[in-house]
Each structure stands twice: as C-alpha cells, then as structure tokens.
N, C-alpha and C positions, 0 to 999 in steps of 0.2 A: 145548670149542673151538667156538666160533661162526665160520660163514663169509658173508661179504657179498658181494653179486650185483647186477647192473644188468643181463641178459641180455635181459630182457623192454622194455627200451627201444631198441627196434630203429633201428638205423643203414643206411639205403640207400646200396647203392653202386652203382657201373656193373657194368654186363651183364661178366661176365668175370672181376671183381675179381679179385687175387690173393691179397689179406688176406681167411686164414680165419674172417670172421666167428662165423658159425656154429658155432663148437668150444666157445665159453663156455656158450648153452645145451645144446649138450650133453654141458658139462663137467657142469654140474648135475644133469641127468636118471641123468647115470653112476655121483655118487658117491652118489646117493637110493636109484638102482636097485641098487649092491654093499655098502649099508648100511655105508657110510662115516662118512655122517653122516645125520641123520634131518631132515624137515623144521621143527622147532621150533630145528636147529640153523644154520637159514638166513633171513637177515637182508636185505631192501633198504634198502641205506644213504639217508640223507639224500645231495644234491648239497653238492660242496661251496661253499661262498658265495667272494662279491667278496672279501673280506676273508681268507678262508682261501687262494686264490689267488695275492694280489698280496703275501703274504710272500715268496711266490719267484719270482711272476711282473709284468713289468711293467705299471700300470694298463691305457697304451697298448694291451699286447696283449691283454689281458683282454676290454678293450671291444669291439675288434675280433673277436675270437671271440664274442662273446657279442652283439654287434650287426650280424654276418653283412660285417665291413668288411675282411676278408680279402682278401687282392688274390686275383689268378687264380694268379700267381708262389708267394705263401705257400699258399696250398691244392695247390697241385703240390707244394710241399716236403713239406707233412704227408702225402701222399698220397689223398686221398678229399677231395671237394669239402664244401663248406659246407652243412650243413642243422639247421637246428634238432635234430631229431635228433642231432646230432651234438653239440652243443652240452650238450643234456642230458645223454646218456651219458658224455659227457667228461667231467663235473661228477658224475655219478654213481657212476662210476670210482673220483676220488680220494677222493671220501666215502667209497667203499668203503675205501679205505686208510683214511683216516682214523679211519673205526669200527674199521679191527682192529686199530691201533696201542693205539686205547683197550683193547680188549679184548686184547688181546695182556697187557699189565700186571696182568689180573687173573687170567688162565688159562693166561699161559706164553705161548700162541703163540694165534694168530686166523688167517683169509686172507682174503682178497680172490681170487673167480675169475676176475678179469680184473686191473686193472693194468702195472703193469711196463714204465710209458712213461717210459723215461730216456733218450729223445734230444730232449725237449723242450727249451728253452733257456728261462730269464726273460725273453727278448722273442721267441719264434717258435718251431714246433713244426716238426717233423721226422719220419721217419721212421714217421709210422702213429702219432705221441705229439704231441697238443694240447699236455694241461698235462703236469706232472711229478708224478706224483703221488706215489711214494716221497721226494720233495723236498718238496713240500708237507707230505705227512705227517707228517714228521720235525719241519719247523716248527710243525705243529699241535699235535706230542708235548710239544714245549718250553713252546711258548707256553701250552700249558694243564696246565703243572709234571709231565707224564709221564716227562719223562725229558730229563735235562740235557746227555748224551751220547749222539750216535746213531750207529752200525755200519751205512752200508749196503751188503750182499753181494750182489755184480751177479753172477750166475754165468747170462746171456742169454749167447749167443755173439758179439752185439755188443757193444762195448765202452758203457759207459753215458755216455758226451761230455755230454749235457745238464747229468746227474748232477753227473759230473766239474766241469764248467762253471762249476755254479750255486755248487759248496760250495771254489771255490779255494782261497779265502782263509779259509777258517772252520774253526778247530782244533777246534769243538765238535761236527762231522761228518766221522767218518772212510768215505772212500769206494774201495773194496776195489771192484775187477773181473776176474775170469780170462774169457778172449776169443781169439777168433781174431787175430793177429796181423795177418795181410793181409786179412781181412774188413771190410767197411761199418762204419764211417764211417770213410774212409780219414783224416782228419781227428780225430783222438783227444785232445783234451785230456788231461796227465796225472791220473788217480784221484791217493788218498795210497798205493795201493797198486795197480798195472796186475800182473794176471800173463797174457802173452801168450802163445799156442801155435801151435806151427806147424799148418798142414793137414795132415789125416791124422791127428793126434794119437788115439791108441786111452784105454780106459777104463786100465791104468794109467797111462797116459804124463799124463792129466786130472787122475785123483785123485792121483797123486802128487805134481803141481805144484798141485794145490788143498789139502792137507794142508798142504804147506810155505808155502805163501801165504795160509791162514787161523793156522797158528801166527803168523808174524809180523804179522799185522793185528791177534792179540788181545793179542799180547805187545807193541805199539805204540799199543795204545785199549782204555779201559777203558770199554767201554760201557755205558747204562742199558738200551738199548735196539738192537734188531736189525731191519731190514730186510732180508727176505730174497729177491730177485728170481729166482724160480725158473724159467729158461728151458726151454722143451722144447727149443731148436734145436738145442743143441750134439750132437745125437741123429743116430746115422749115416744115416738114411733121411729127415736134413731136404735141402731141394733146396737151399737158401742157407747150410748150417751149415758145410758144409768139412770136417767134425770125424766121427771114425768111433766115437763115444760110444756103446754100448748101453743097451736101457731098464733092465740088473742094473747097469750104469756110475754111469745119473742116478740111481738108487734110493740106490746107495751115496754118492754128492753130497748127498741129501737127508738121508741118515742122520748125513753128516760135518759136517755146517753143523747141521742141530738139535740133536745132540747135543752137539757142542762149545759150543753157546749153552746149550741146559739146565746142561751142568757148571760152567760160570759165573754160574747163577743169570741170565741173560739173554733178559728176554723177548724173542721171534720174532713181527713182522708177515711173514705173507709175501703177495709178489701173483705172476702167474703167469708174466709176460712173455713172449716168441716162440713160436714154433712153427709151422712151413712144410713140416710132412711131407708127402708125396705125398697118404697116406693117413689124412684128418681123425681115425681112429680110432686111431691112432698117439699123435698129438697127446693128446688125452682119453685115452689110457691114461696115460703120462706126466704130465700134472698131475694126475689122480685118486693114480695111488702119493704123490705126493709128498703130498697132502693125507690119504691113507691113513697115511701115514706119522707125520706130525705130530700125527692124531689118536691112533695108537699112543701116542706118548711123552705126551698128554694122560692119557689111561686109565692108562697105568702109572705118571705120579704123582698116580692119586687126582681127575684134572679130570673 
C-alpha cells in the first residue's frame, strides 16, 4: 500500500483559523512514527493539471483559481482566501487521489492523507474544497481505462453535495453518502444513495444504518473501482459532527467499507476528509487507524 501527501506545501491562513490545518502533517509524522507505514511507503504526488481538472471542473473556474480571479464573495464560500499556496496544494491534493486511484488497482487500496473535498461543485468551491478531487479522480480512473465504474463512499459527516452535484446524471458513478441529516450543507443535492442520521446517533445506531446502506449500494452498482472518503467527524468529540460515534465506532466503519470492497474484489482509493475535534490529536488518531487498518488487509492478502 502506497500513501500520497502534499503536507509540506504549506497553505497560510488567518490568525485564528478554524480549519485544522496542521493534522495532515502530523498525520504523516504519526503513522511513520507507529510503523504503519514506512517511509519508501510515502509518495508526493504530482499537481493535478488543466486538463485533469476541467473533466469535472468548469475552464472558467479553473482559471480563476489558478489565475488568483476569485472574487472576495467565492473565496468567503471556500473558506480561506486566495494564495498561491493555495492553489498549489489544491492541485497537489487531487494528484494525490489521483495516484491512489492508480495504485489503488495494483495493490487493493492506496490513500491519500489529505483529500475528501466534496462540497466542491464544477463551477465554485465551498466549504474548505477548491477542486473535487474524489470527482476528478474517478474521471482520471476512467479516462485512463482504470476502471469503468466508480463507487464513491462519502462516510464525512457532511453530506458530499458537490459530489452529489457533479455525477447527477451519470449512471457510470454511483455516489453513496451517510451524514447528518440537519447538519451543513443545509442544501443537499440527492447522492444515488443518501443515508441520513439523526443527531445523537451512537456507534450502533451508525453502523447499523451504514451496513444496510452499503449492502444496497453494492447490490445496486457493480463497481470497478471504490472511493473511499474517510471522515474523522462523525467522532463524538467532533465540535460540528452532531453524531456521538466512537474511535472503536470509526474503526469498525473502516473495517465494514474495506472489507466489503475487498470481498468483492474491489479496489479502494481512500482520502481523509473532515475532522474538527477539539483535540488535533484525536483527529490523527482516527485517520492513522483507518490507514492502519487498510494496511492490515494489504499484509494479510500477501501486498
């Protein structure tokens, strides 16, 4: 299992920010330091290009993100203002998907430690997400004969709208989400599969409506391929999650979504998506299991 990183191309934000930057690098230092994974097993991807973007994103917006033509209005939506910086790592990002997807196909599953910007839309970014990059991804998968059919599994606590957005109309990507029901973005496009929860929702009340809502997304799409968006939020000690999940809750999420992809012979990209714990070390413990995780089922078939 190979993992891809953009950590070290650092993104400036205002005095305060609330977006925890800072948890990717030291998602990496975490899973080096618990021999998780070793350093020959960590990759900085290529950016993704013009061309790899405006499959899902419009030129328009492209240019503007990448020519600093952002109004003041669209940099408030996305949350963090315009900088170069910014620009790169966003492009770094989805290269980052984009290499696990490729590698995902040769060794089961790959990750990406950042990712999991699905409130992006093909003309404007939202929520802390430029591009899309499990959107893109899945285009890149196609377009360069990876995989003809893509699964993506939004288990962030936000609903993936962008996601939702981009693949309305397109029966060659099925897009599967379980999410807070009254949680951001109050404005939900429907997935091909929405599974909603109320607040409060505990670790079975989760996995047993994620059980019944990944049997009928596999038993409705035969996929080549799996994107897996592995949120920290839905975590009871997240400040925006709503959701009273434990980290033995997301472990057993992680283990239900890999494993059901392995028994179908289904490679796994995964990227990291949310995470607003109090406490950053929370955060980084959570995406480390799950990447501990997936490395497991790597080793025990022989990767």
């Amino acid at each position: 299992m190979i993992a891809f990183y953009a950590d070290h191309f650092v993104l400036p934000l205002p005095e305060g920010h609330r977006f925890p930057m800072a948890k990717y690098a030291r998602l990496r230092e975490r899973i080096l330091a618990d021999g998780i994974l070793v350093p020959d097993e960590l990759r900085v991807p290529e950016p993704a290009t013009d061309e790899q973007l405006e499959r899902v994103h419009t030129v328009d917006y492209v240019r503007q993100v990448t020519r600093g033509e952002l109004s003041p209005a669209a940099q408030r939506r996305i949350g963090f203002p315009w900088s170069p910086a910014m620009v790169e790592r966003s492009r770094r990002s989805v290269g980052a998907s984009i290499e696990a997807t490729r590698q995902a196909a040769v060794d089961g599953v790959s990750v990406n430690l950042a990712g999991g910007t699905h409130h992006a839309f093909a003309d404007r970014g939202e929520g802390f997400c430029v591009f899309n990059d499990a959107a893109v991804a899945a285009r890149a998968a196609q377009h360069e004969g990876i995989a003809a059919r893509v699964m993506i599994i939004d288990c962030d606590v936000h609903q993936g709208n962008g996601t939702a957005h981009v693949f309305r109309d397109d029966p060659t990507v099925f897009t599967f989400s379980i999410h807070g029901a009254h949680n951001w973005p109050f404005d939900k496009p429907s997935s091909d599969l929405d599974v909603p929860l109320e607040d409060g929702s505990d670790d079975d009340e989760y996995l047993g409506a994620l059980e019944k809502g990944l049997a009928r997304a596999h038993a409705a799409f035969d996929a080549d391929l799996a994107i897996y968006l592995a949120g920290a939020d839905p975590y009871e000690g997240d400040r925006y999650g709503r959701l009273r999940v434990s980290k033995t809750g997301l472990e057993a999420r992680d283990r239900m979504v890999l494993e059901g992809c392995r028994a179908r012979g289904t490679p796994v990209s995964i990227a990291m998506a949310g995470g607003y714990a109090r406490d950053i070390d929370d955060i980084v413990a959570i995406h480390a299991t799950t990447i501990r995780v997936a490395a497991e089922l790597c080793h025990a078939a022989g990767v």
